[in-house]
Each structure stands twice: as C-alpha cells, then as structure tokens.
ZAVEXLUM-483566 format. One line per 4 residues: number of its first residue (from 0); their letters; for each residue x, y, z of N, C-alpha, C. Coordinates in steps of 0.05 Angstrom, whole numbers, plus 32768, in hexadecimal, padded with zeros to 4 digits. Layout:
NUM) A) X Y Z X Y Z X Y Z  ...;
***
This chain:
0) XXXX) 7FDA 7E3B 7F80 7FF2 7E46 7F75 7FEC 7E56 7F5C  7FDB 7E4B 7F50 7FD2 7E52 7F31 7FC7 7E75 7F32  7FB7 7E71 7F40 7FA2 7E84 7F47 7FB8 7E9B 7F57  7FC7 7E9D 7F66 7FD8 7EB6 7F6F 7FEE 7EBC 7F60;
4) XXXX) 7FF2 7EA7 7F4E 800C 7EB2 7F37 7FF8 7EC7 7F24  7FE4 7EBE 7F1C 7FD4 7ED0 7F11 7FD1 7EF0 7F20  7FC8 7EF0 7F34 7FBB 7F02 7F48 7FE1 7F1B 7F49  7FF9 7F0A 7F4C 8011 7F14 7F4D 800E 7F23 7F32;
8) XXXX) 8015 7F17 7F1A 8019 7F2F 7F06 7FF8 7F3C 7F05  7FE5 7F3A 7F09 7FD3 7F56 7F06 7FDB 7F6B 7F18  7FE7 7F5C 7F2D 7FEA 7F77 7F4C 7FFC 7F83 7F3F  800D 7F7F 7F32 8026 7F8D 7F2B 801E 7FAA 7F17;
12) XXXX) 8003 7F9C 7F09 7FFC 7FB7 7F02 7FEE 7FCB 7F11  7FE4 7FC5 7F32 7FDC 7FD1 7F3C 7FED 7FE7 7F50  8006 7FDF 7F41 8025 7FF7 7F48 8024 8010 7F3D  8018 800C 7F29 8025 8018 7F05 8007 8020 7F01;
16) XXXX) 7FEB 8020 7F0A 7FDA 8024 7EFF 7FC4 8041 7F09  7FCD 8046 7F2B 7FCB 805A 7F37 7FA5 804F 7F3F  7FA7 803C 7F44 7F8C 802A 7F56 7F85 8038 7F67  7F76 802C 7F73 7F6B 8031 7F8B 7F84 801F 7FA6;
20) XXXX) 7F87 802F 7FB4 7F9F 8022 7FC8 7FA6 8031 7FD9  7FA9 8022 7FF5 7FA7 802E 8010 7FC7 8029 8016  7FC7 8041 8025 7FE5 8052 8021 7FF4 8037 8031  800D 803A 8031 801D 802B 8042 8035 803B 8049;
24) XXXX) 803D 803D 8066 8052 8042 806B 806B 802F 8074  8088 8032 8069 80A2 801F 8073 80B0 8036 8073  80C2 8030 808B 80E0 803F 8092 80F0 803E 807B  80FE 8053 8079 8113 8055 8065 812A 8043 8063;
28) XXXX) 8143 803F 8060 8155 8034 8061 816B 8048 807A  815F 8060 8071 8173 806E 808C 815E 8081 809D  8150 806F 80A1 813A 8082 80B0 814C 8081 80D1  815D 8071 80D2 8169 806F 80F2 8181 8080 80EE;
32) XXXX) 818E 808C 80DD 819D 80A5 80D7 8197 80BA 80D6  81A6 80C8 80E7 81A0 80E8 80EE 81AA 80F2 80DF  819B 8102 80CE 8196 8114 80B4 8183 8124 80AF  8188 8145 80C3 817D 8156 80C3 8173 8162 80A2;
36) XXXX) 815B 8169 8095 8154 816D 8080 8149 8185 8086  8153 81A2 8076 8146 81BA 8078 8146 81CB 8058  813B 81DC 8054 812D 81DA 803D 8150 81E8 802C  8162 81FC 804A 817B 81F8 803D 8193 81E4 8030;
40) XXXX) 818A 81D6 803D 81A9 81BB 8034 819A 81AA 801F  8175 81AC 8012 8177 81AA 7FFA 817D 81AC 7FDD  8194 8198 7FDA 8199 8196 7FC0 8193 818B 7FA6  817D 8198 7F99 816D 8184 7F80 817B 816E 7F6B;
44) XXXX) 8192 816F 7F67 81A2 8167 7F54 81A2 814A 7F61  81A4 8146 7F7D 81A0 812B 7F81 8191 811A 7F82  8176 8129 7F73 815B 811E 7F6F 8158 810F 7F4C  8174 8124 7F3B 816D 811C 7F25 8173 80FE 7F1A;
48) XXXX) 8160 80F7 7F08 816A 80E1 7EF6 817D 80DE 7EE0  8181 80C6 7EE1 8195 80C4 7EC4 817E 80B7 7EB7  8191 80B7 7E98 817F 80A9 7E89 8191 808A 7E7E  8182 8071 7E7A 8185 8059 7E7D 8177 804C 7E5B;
52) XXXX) 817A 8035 7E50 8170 802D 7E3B 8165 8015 7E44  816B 8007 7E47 8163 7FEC 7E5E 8165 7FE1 7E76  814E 7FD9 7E77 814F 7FC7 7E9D 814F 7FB0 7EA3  815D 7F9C 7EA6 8159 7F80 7EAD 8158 7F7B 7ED0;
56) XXXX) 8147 7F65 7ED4 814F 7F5F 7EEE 8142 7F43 7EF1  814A 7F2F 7F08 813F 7F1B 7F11 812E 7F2C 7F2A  812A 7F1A 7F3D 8118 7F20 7F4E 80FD 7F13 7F67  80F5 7F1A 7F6E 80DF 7F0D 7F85 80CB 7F26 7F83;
60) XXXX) 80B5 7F1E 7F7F 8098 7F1D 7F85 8087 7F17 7F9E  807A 7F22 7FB3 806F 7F20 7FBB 804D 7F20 7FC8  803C 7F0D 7FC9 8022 7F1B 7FC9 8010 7F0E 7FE0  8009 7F20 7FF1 7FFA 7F1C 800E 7FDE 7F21 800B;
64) XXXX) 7FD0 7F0E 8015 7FAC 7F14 8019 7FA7 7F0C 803B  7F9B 7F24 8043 7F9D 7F1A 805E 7FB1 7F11 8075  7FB0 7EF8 807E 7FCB 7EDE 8089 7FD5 7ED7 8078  7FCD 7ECB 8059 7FDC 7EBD 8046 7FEC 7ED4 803C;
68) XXXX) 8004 7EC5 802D 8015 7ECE 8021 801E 7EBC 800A  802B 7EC8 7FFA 803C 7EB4 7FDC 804E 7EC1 7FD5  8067 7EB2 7FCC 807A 7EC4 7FBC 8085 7EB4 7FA7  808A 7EBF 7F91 8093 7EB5 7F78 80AD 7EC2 7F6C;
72) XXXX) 80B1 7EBD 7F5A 80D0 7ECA 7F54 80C6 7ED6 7F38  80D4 7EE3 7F28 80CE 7EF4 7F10 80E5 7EF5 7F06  80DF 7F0D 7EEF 80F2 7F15 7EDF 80DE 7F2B 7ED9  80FD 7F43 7ED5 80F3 7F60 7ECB 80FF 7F6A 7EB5;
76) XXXX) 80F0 7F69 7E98 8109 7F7D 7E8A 80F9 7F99 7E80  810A 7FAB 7E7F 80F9 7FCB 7E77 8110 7FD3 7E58  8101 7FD7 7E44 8115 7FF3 7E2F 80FF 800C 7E35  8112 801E 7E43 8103 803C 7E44 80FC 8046 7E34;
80) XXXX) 80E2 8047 7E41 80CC 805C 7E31 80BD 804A 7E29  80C1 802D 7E26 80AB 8025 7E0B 80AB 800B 7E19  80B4 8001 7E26 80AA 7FE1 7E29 80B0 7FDA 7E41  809B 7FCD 7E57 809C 7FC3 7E6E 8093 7F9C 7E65;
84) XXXX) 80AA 7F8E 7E74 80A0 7F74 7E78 80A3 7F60 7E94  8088 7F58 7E9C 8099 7F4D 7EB7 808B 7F34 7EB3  8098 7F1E 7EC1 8096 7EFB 7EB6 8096 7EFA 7ED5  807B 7EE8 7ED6 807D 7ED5 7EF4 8081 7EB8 7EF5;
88) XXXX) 809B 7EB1 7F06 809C 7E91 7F04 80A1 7E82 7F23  8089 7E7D 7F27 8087 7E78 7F40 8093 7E55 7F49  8093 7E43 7F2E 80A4 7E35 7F37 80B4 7E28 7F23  80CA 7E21 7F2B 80E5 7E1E 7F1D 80F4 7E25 7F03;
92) XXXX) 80E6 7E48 7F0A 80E8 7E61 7EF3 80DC 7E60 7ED8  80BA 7E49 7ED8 80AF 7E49 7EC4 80A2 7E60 7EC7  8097 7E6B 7EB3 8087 7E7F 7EAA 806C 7E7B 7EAE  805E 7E8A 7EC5 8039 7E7F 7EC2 802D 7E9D 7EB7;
96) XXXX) 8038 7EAC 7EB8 8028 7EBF 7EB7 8042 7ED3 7EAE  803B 7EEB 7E97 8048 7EFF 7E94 8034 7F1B 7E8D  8044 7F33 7E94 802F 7F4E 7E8E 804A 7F5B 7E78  803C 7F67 7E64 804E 7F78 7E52 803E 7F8E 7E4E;
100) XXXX) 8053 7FA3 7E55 8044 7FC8 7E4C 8051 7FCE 7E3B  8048 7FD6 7E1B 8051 7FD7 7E0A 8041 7FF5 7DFE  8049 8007 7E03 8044 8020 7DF6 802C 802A 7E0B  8015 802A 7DF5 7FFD 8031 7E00 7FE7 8018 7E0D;
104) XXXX) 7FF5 7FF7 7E0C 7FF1 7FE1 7E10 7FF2 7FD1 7E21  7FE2 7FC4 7E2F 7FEF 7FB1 7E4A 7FD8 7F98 7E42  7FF1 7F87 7E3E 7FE9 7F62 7E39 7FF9 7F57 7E51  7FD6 7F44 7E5B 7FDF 7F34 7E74 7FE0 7F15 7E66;
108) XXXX) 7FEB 7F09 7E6A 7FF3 7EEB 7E5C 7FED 7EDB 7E76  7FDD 7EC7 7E72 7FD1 7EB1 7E92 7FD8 7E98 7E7F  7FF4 7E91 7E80 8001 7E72 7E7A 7FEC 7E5D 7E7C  7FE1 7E62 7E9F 7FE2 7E49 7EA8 7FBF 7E40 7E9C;
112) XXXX) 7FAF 7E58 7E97 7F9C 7E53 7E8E 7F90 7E5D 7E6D  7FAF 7E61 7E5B 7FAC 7E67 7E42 7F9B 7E7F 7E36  7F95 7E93 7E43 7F86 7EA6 7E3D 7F98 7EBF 7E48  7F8D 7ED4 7E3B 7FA0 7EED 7E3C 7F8A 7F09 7E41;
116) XXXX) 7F97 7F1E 7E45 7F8E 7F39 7E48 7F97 7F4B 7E30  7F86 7F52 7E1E 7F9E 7F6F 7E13 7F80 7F8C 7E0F  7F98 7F9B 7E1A 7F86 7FB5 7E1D 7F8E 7FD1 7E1A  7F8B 7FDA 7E13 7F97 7FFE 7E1A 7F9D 7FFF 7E37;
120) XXXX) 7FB3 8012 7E3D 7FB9 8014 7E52 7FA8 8026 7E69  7F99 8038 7E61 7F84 8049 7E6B 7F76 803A 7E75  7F6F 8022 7E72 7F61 8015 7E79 7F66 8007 7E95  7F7C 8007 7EA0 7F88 8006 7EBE 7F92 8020 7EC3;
124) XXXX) 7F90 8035 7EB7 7F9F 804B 7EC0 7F88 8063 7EC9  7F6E 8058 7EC9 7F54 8070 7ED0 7F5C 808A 7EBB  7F5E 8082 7EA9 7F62 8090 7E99 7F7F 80AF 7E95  7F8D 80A8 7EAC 7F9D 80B0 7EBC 7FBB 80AF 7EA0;
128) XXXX) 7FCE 80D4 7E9F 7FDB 80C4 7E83 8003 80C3 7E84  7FF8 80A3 7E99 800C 8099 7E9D 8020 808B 7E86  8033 8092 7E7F 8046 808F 7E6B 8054 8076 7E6C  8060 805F 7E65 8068 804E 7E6B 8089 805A 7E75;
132) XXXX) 809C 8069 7E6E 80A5 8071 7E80 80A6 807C 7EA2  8090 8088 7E9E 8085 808A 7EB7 807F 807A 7ECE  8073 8063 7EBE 806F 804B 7ECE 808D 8041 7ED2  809D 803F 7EC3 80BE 8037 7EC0 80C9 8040 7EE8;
136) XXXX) 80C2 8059 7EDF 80C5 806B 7EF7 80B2 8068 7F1A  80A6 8057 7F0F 8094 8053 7F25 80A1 8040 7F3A  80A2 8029 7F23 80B5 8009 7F24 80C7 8013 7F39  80DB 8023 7F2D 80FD 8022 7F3C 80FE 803C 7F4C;
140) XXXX) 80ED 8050 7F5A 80EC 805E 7F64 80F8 8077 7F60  80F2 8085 7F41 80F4 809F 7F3B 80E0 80AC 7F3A  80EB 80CD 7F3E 80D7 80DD 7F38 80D9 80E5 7F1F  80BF 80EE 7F1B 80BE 80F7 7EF6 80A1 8111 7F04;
144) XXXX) 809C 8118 7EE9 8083 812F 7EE1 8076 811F 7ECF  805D 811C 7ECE 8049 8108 7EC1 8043 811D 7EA1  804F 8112 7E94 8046 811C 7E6F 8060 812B 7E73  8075 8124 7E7B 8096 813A 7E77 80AB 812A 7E7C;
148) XXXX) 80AC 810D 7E89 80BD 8101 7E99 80D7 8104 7EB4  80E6 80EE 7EAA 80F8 80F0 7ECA 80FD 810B 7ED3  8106 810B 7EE9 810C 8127 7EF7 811F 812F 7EF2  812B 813B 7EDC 8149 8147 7ED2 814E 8162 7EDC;
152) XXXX) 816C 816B 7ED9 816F 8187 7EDC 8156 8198 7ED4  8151 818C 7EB2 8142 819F 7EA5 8127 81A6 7EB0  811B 818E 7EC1 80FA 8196 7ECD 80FC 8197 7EE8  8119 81A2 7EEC 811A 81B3 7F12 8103 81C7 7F1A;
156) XXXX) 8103 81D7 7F03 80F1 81E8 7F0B 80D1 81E4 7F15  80D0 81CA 7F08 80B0 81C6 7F07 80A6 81B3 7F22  80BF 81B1 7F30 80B4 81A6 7F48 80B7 81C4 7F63  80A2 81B4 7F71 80A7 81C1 7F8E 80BD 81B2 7FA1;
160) XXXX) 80C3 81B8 7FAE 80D3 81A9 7FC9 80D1 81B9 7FE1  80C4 81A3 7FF8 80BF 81AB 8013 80CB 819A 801F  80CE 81A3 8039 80D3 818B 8055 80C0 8185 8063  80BA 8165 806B 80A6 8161 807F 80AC 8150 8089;
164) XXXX) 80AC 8152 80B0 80B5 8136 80AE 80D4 8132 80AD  80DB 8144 80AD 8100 813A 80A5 8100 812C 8085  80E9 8136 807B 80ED 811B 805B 80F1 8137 8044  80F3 8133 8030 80F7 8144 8017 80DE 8144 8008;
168) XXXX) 80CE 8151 8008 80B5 8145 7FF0 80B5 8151 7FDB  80B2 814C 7FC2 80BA 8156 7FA8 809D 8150 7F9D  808E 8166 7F95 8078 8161 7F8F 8077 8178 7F6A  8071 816B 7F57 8068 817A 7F3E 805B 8185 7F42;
172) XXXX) 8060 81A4 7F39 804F 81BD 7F35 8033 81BE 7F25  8033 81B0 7F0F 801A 81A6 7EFE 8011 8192 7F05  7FFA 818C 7F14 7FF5 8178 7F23 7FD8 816C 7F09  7FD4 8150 7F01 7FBA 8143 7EFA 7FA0 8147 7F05;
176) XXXX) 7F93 814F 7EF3 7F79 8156 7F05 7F76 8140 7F14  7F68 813F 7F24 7F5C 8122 7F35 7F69 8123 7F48  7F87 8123 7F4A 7F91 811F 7F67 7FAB 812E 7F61  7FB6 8130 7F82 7FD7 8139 7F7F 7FEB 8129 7F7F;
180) XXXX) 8002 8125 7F78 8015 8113 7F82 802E 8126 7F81  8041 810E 7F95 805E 811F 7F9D 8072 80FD 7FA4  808B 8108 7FA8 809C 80F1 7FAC 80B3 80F9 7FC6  80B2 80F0 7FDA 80BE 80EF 7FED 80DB 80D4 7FF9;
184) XXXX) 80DE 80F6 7FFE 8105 80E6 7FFC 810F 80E3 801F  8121 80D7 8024 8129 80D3 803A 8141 80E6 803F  8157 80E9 8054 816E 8100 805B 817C 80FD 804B  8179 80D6 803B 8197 80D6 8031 8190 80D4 800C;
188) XXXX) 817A 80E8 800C 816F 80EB 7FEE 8168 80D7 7FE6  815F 80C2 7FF8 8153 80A2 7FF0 8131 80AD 7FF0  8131 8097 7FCB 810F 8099 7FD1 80F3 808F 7FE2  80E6 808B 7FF0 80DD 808A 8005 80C3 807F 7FF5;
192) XXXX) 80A9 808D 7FED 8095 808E 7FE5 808B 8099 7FD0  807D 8094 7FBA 806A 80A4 7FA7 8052 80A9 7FB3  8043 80BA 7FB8 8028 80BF 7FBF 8014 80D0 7FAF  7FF6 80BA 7FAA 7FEE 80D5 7F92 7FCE 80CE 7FA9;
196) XXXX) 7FC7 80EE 7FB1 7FB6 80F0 7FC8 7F9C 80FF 7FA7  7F7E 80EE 7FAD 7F6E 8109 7F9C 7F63 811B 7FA6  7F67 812B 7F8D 7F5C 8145 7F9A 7F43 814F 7FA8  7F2A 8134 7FA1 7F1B 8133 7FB9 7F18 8122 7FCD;
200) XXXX) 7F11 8123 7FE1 7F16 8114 7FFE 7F10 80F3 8005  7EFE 80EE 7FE1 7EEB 80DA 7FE6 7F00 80C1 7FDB  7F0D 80CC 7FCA 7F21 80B6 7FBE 7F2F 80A9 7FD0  7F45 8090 7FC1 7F5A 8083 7FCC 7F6F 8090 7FC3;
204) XXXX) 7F88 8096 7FDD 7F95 8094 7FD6 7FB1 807E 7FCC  7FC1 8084 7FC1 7FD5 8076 7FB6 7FEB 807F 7FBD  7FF9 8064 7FC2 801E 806D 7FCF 8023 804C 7FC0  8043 804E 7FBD 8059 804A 7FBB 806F 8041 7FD1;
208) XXXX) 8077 802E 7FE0 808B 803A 7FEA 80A1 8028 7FE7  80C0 8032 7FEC 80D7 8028 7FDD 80EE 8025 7FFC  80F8 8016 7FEF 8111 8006 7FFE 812E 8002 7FF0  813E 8005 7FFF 8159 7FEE 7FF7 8167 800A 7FD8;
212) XXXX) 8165 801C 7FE4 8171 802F 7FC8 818A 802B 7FBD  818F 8027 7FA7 81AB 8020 7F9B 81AE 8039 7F8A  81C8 8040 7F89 81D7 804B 7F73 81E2 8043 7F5C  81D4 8045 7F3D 81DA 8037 7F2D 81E0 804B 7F10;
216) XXXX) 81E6 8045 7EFE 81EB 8050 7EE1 81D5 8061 7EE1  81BC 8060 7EE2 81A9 806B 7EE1 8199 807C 7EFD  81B0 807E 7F0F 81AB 808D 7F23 8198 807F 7F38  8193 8094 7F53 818A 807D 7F5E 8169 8072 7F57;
220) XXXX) 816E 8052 7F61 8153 8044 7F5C 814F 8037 7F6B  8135 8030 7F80 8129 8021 7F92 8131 8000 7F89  813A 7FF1 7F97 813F 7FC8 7F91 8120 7FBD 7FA0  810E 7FCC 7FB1 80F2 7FC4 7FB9 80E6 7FE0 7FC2;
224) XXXX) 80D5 7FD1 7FAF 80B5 7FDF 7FAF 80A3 7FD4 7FBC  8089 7FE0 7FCA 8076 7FD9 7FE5 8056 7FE7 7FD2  8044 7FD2 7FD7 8033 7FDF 7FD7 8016 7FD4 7FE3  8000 7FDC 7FEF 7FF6 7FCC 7FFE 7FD8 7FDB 7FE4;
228) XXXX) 7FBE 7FD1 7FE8 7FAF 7FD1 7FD4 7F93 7FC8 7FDC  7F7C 7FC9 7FCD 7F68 7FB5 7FCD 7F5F 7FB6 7FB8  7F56 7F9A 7FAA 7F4C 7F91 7F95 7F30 7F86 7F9C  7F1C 7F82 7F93 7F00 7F73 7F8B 7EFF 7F7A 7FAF;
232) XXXX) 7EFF 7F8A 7FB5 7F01 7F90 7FD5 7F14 7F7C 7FEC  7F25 7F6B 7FE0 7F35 7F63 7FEF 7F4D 7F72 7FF1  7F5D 7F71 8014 7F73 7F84 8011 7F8D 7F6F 8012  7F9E 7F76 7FF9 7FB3 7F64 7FEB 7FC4 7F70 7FFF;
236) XXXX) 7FE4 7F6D 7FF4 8005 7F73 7FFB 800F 7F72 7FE7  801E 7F80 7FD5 8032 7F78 7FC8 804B 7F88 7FD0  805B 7F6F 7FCB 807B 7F76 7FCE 808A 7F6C 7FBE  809C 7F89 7FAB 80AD 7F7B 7F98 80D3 7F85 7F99;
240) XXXX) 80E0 7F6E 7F96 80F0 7F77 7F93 8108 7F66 7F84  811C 7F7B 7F7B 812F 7F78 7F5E 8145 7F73 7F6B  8156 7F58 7F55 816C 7F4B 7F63 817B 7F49 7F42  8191 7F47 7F47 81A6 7F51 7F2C 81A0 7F61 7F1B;
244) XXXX) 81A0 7F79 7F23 8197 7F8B 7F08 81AC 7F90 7EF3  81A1 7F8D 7EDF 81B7 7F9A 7EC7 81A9 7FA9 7EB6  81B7 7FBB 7EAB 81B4 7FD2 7E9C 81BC 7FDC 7E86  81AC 7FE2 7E72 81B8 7FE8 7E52 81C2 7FD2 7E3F;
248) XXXX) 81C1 7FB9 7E4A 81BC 7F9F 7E3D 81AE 7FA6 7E1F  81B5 7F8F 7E06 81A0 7F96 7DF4 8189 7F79 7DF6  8170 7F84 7DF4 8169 7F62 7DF9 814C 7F75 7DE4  8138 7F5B 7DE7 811B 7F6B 7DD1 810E 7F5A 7DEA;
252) XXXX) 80F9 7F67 7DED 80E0 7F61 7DFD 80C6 7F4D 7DE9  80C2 7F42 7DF4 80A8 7F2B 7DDE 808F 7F36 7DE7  807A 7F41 7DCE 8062 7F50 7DD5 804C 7F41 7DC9  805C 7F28 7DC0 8046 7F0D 7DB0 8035 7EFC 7DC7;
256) XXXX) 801D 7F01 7DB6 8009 7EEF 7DCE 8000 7ED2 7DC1  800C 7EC3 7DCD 800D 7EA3 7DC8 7FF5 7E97 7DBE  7FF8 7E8A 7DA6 7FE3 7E82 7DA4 7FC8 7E70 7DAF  7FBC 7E67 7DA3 7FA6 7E60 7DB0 7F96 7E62 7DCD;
260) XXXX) 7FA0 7E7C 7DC9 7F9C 7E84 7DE7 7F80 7E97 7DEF  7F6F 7E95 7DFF 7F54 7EA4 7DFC 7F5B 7EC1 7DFE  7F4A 7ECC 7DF9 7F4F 7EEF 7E05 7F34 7EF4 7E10  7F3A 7F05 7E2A 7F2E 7F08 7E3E 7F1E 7F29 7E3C;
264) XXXX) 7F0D 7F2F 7E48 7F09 7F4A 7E38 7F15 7F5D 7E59  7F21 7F72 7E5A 7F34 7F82 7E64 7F15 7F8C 7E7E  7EFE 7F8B 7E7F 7EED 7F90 7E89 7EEB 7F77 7E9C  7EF6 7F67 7E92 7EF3 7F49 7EA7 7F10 7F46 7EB4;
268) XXXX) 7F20 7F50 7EB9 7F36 7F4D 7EC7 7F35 7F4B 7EE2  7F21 7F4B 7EF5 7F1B 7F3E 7F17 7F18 7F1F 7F07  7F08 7F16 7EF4 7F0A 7EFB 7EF0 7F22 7EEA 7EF4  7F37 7EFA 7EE2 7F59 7EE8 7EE9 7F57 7EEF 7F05;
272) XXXX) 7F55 7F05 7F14 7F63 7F04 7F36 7F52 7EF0 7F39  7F3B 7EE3 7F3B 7F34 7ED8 7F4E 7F34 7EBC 7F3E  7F4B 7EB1 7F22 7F53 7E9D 7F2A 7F3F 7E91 7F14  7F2A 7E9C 7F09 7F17 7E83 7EFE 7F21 7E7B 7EE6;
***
C-alpha cells in the first residue's frame, strides 16, 4: 500500500512534466454523436478560456502496473499561476504522501517514510519552460501557448486550426524546439487530447487524454484525465479524476516541509517509485 501511494503522487507529475509516455487513445464523451466538423462551422471563441483564482476539488486517483491496479482518493487545490497542491489519502483520508508546485519548485513529501523531495522544476520538466499555469492547464484540460498562456480572444491569432478525423486540432504557431504539440477537440468543442509529438522520430511521444467535460465559471474543463506512461521501464496507468469542484474559494496552500524529515536528492527519485 505504502509503496503505490508513493508511486501515485510521483505519476501525477508525470502529467505535468512532458516524460517520456506512450500515447493513449479514449472516445470522447460524444464521439457517438453526429457532428459533422468542417473548417467552416469553426468557431474559435468556443475554445477560449476564462480566467479563475482558485481550484478546489476532492477526488480519485488511479494507478495500474500491468494486471495490478490501486486506487486512492485525494484532494486538489490550485491558486493560478503560482501554486499546485495535490494530497494522497489512500486510507480513511489520511495523508501519506503530498506533491506541491510552487513557482519554479516541486516538493514531494513521503509521510509514510519521513523524507521529502525539493527541487527546481526543470528538473522534471527536461528542461522544457513549463509555467505552473500551464501545468494548471494541463490538469483540467485547456489549451494555452507555452511562455503566453490560456487560449484567450487575445492569442486567436497564434494558433492554427485544422480538421482531422471529424476532430478540431488547435495547434500553436511557435512551436518548442524539440517537439510539436496541439490540442484536439471533439464536434461538441469537448477537449479530447494534448499531444506533444518530437521533432525527431527517435523520441516519445506524449498525450493527454480527457473525459467527462463540464461547463464551469472558468469555462470548459475536463473532471478526468488519462494517461498511460513508463517509468524505470515499467509501463504504469494513471487515471485521475475530480469530484466537487469549487472555485474562487479563499484558502493558502502549505509549502512547509515537516520537520525531521530526510531530503532525498531530486536525482534519486526512481528510489521513492520503487518504494525503498
């Protein structure tokens, strides 16, 4: 039990970190609705975001190796732009493990074995210059432009939009060296997938994919996220998804690392997955 509550919050950064991870595909929510998509009856405005100040949610966690499986329950809170926290409590909503992204920072906290992670965030991100907004955006299934943010009226211009597939793909004009990425929508402007393919053949690619789209204050946002992966060469599952969300709450996020607790050096992080 010890050992995959751990393995759950590291995977979670392997959402948000743009890893190494083998694509996955899931049906949309209206993939069985007929909803012809042509590059005329695109309308961008239903791509855009709002903007939000906080995120709360309860939730389920899920993480597959192989036949096995585990699932634990969580908690999610976000203030945009600047602070990600997610708490795993796999049983009877104690806390074994928590991850906090705090600016340019990500501290992993291991309860159950008193020792912690703290590191620059580059340091899971391949040096890749993912914004903690961005990551915000990863979470709940928006599109954004990497170093500009969410997809507003104002950065219409800087995307492309094609049809493939009957799907919408919205791909940024200024692409990161290393690879491309784009975000694909379904007929009924539901988000579908993030995909960041590199630009040479030899890499992994990385996807995203999203479920269950709600309409909320902050426009729409995915309630489950999919991602399938391999770590230390094993191929994982994760599945997450958000249950009571609330929004614009005032609450403070805790970025204190408990005392007496070891620190781990950010170069040894397969050590926590595998539990020692």
């Amino acid at each position: 039990m010890r050992i995959y509550s751990i393995k759950i919050a590291l995977l979670l950064l392997a959402i948000v970190a743009f890893a190494s991870c083998s694509k996955k595909v899931v049906q949309s929510d209206d993939d069985n609705v007929a909803v012809t998509v042509t590059n005329q009856n695109i309308d961008m405005s239903a791509f855009y975001q709002a903007d939000w100040r906080t995120f709360k949610s309860g939730g389920n966690v899920e993480i597959g190796s192989g036949s096995k499986s585990l699932s634990s329950s969580m908690q999610m809170k976000m203030i945009r732009n600047k602070s990600i926290y997610v708490s795993v409590r796999p049983v009877l909503g104690i806390e074994a493990a928590k991850m906090v992204i705090n600016g340019d920072s990500i501290l992993l906290v291991d309860k159950l074995h008193k020792r912690y992670i703290l590191e620059k965030a580059s340091l899971l991100t391949n040096g890749i210059p993912v914004t903690v907004g961005a990551l915000q955006d990863i979470f709940l299934g928006r599109a954004f432009e990497l170093g500009k943010g969410s997809l507003t009226q104002d950065l219409k211009d800087d995307f492309t939009v094609s049809v493939k597939d009957n799907r919408v793909v919205l791909t940024p004009k200024n692409q990161f060296k290393g690879f491309d990425y784009n975000f694909v929508y379904d007929g009924r402007n539901n988000i579908v997938s993030l995909n960041v393919v590199p630009s040479n053949t030899t890499g992994s690619t990385y996807s995203v994919t999203y479920s269950k789209v709600q309409g909320s204050v902050a426009g729409k946002v995915a309630t489950e996220a999919s991602v399938a992966t391999k770590l230390n060469g094993n191929s994982l599952k994760l599945e997450l998804e958000y249950k009571d969300i609330n929004w614009n709450e005032s609450f403070t996020i805790d970025t204190n690392i408990p005392k007496n607790y070891k620190r781990i050096d950010g170069k040894d992080i397969m050590q926590l997955l595998g539990g020692k």
